[in-house]
C-alpha positions in Angstrom: 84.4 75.1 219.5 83.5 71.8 218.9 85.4 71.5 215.6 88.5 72.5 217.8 88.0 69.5 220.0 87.1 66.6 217.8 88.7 64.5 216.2 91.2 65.1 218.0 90.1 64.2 221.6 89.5 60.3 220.4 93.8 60.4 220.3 93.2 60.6 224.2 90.2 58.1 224.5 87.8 55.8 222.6 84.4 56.9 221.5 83.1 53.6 223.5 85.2 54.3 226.5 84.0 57.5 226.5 80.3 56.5 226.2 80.6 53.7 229.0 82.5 55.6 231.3 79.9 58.6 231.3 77.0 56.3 232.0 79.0 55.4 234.9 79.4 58.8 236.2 75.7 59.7 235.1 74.2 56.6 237.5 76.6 57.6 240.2 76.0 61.2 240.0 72.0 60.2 240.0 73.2 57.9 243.3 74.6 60.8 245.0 72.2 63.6 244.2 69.0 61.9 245.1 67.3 60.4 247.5 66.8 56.3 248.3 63.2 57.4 247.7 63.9 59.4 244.6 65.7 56.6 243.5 63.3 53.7 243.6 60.8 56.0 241.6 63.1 56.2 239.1 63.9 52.9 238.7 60.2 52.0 238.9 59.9 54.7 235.9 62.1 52.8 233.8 60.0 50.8 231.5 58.0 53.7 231.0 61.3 55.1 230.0 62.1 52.6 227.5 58.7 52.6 226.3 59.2 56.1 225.4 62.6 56.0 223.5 60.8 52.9 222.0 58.7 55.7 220.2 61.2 58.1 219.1 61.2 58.4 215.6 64.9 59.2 214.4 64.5 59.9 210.8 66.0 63.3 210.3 67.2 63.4 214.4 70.9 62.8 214.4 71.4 62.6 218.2 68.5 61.1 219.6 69.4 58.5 216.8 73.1 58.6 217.9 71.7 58.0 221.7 69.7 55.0 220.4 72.3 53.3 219.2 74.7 52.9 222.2 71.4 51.7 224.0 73.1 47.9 223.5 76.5 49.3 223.9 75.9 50.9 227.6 73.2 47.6 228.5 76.1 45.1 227.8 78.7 47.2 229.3 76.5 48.1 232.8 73.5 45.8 232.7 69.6 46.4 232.7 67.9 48.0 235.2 70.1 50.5 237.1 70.6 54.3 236.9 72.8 54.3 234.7 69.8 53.1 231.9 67.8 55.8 233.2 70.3 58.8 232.4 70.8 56.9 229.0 66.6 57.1 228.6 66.6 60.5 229.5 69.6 61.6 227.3 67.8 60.1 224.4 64.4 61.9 224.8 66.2 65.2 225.9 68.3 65.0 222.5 64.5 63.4 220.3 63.6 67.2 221.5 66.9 68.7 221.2 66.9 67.7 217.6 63.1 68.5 216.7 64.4 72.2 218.4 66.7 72.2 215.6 64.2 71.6 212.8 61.8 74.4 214.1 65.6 76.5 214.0 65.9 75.9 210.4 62.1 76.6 209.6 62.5 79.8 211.1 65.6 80.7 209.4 67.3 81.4 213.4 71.0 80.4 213.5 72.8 79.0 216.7 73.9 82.2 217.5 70.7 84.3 217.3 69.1 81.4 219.1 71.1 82.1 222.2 70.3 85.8 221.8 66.8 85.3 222.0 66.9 82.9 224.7 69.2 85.6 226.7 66.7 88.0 225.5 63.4 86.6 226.9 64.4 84.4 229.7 67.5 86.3 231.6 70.1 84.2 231.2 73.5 86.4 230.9 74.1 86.8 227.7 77.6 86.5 228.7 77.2 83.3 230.4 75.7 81.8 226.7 78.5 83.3 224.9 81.7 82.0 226.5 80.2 78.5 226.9 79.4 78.2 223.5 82.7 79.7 222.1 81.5 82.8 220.5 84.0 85.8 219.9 82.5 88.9 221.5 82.5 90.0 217.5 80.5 87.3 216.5 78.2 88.0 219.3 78.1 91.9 218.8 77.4 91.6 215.2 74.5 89.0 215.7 73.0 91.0 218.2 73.3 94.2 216.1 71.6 91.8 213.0 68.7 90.6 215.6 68.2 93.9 216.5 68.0 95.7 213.4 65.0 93.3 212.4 63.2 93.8 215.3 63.8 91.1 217.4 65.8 92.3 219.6 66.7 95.9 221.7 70.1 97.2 221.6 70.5 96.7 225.6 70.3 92.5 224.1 66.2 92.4 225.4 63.8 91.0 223.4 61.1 93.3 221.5 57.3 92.1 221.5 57.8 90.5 218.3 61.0 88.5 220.1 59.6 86.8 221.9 56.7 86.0 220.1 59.5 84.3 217.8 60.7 82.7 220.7 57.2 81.6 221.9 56.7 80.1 218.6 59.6 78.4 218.5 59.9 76.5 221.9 55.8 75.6 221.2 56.2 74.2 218.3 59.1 72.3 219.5 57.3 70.8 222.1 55.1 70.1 219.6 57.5 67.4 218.0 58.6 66.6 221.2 55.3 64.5 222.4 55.4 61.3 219.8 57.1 59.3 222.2 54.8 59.8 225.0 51.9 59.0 222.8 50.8 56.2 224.3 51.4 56.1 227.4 48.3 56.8 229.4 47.6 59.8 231.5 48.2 57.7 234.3 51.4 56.5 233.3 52.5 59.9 231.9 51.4 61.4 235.3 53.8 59.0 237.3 56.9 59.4 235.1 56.6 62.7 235.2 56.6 62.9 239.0 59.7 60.2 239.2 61.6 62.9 236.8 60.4 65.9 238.8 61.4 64.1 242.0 65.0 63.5 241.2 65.1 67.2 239.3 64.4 68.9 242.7 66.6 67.0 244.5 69.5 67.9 242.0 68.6 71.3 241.9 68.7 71.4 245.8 72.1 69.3 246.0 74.2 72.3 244.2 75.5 70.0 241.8 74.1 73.1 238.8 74.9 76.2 239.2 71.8 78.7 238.7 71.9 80.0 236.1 73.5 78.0 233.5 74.3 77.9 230.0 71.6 75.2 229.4 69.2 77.9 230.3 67.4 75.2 232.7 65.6 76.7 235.3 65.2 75.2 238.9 62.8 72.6 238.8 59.4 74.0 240.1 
């Protein structure tokens, strides 16, 4: 799917224009969605942010260190300080983890595809939903599943066996795992407060309707 659509989408618009032009909707999406309250937290989290993706470590972690580098790129474009630097913050950590998820992938021998059959299989997201976002043929899908299942992974209904989602458990801890370097020294304090600044704005997105529940992210409401 994605080989379909690049290069060829730069004939319609510049990697840079692209890039800018998404901050812009990101910060005004951010703007919309949340409250004045939600808002000021957020921007008062923001040099915790930076302090974070100060810490990420992108050896080996393609987009978090793609993300990095149009940090100057989106600051010169849109300034310091606003929302828009915030959704660029949290892009980069989401992908630091997003990339480590990867790694743990490739440890465990789990392709894309039987990645998104295990996350259908233990957390309930339609199968279907995963498919047809990602661009899998129903064959590809149906073969995958029959692989998964045929190691014990999965049941032919598409659940996940015991031994699963222990795979799946394994997976998403040790990805957390490598996930935590850029927090490392913030204190608990600190940690505490950006954590409630994200959570904040994350209900008040959820409640907005802006997502639809579920969705191929797999991201569940915000507790």
């Amino acid at each position: 799917m994605v080989a379909r659509a690049v290069p060829g989408c730069w004939d319609s618009v510049a990697p840079h224009t692209l890039c800018r032009v998404r901050a812009i909707a990101a910060g005004d999406a951010l703007s919309e969605a949340c409250s004045v309250a939600a808002r000021s937290d957020l921007l008062a989290a923001l040099p915790l942010l930076r302090r974070a993706v100060e810490r990420c470590d992108v050896a080996g972690r393609v987009m978090a260190a793609a993300n990095c580098a149009l940090w100057p790129t989106i600051s010169t474009a849109l300034g310091t300080g606003g929302l828009a630097e915030v959704w660029q913050a949290c892009t980069t950590l989401r992908e630091h983890r997003g990339d480590g998820h990867v790694a743990v992938l490739l440890v465990h021998g789990i392709e894309g595809i039987d990645a998104h059959l295990l996350a259908a299989g233990t957390t309930g997201v339609p199968a279907e939903l995963l498919r047809d976002n990602r661009g899998w043929s129903e064959e590809d899908w149906k073969g995958a599943m029959s692989s998964l299942a045929s190691h014990g992974l999965l049941h032919t209904d598409g659940r996940a066996t015991d031994a699963g989602r222990t795979l799946h458990a394994s997976v998403e801890e040790q990805t957390d795992r490598l996930a935590t370097s850029p927090y490392a020294d913030l204190s608990d304090a600190a940690a505490a407060d950006l954590c409630g600044a994200v959570s904040t704005c994350a209900r008040e997105i959820a409640a907005s309707g802006m997502l639809p529940f579920p969705n191929p992210m797999g991201l569940p409401r915000a507790g």
